[in-house]
Structure formats: structure tokens, C-alpha cells
C-alpha positions in Angstrom: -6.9 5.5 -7.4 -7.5 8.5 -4.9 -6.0 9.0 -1.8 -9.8 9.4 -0.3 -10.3 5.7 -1.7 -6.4 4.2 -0.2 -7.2 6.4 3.1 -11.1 4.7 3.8 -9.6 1.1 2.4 -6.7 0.9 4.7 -9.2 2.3 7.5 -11.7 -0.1 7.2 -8.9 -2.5 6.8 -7.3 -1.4 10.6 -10.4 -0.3 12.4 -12.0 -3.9 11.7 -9.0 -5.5 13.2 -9.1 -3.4 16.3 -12.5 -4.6 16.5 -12.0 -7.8 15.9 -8.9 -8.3 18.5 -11.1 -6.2 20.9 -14.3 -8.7 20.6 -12.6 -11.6 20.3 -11.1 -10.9 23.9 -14.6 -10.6 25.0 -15.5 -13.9 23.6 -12.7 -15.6 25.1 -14.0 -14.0 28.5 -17.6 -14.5 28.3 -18.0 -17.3 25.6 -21.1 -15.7 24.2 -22.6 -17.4 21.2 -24.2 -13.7 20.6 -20.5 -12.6 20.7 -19.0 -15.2 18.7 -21.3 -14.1 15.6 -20.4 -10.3 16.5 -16.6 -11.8 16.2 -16.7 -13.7 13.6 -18.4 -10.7 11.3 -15.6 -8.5 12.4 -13.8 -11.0 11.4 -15.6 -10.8 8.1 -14.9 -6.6 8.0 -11.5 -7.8 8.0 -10.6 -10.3 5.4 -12.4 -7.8 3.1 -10.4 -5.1 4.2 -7.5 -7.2 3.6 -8.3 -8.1 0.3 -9.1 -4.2 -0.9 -5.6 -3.4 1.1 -3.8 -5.9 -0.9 -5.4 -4.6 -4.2 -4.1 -1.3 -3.7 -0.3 -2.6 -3.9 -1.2 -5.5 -6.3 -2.8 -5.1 -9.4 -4.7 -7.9 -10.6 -5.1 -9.3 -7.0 -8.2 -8.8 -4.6 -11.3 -7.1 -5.9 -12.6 -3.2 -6.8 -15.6 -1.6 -4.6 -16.3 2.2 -5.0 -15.4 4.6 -3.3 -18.3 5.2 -1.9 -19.4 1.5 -0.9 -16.2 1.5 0.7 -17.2 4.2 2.7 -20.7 2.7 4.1 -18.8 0.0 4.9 -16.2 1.9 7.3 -19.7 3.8 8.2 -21.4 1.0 9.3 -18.4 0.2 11.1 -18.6 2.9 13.5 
């Protein structure tokens, strides 16, 4: 595994969860239904970022993506 492929897993792992915390505040304020979905597929970013993050310290546990998957996904993202 490449320290390109730990760096942009563990990235997409913690930038989703700042997003995340930051618009589930904003639900919590405004009680949007648009924002609930917006929340809820951060929420989404998350878990799978999770679950790559765990991988990397686990073998056997979680799931593989590319690298470069990975990427479009931390891409998309921002």
C-alpha cells in the first residue's frame, strides 16, 4: 500500500467528518429537508472513509478501492 493511497484514504476519511459535523450543525439550525440529505450523504463519505481507514490497519476487514477512485472521491469532495 502507498503512502499516496493511506494519505487520500485517511483524507477523505477526516475531511467528510468535518463536513459532516459542519452540516449537521446547519441542520440542527435550519431543519432543512434539502440539508438533511446533504447531511446524511456526508454522512455517507464518512462511513466509507471509515471503513477504507480501518482496512489500512486491518487486513481482511473493510474493503479495497484504487487509488485513484479514492481520489475522485476526496475530489468530489471538495
Amino acid at each position: 500500500m502507498s503512502n499516496a493511497e493511506i494519505f487520500f484514504k485517511v483524507g477523505l476519511m477526516g475531511f467528510s467528518l468535518i463536513l459532516f459535523a459542519i452540516s449537521a450543525i446547519s441542520w440542527k439550525r435550519i431543519r432543512s429537508q434539502r440539508l438533511l440529505f446533504v447531511t446524511l450523504a456526508f454522512c455517507l463519505f464518512f462511513i466509507k472513509g471509515l471503513i477504507l481507514t480501518v482496512g489500512i490497519f486491518m487486513d481482511g476487514v473493510g474493503f479495497e478501492m484504487s487509488t485513484e477512485a479514492i481520489m475522485l472521491d476526496f475530489a468530489i469532495l471538495i
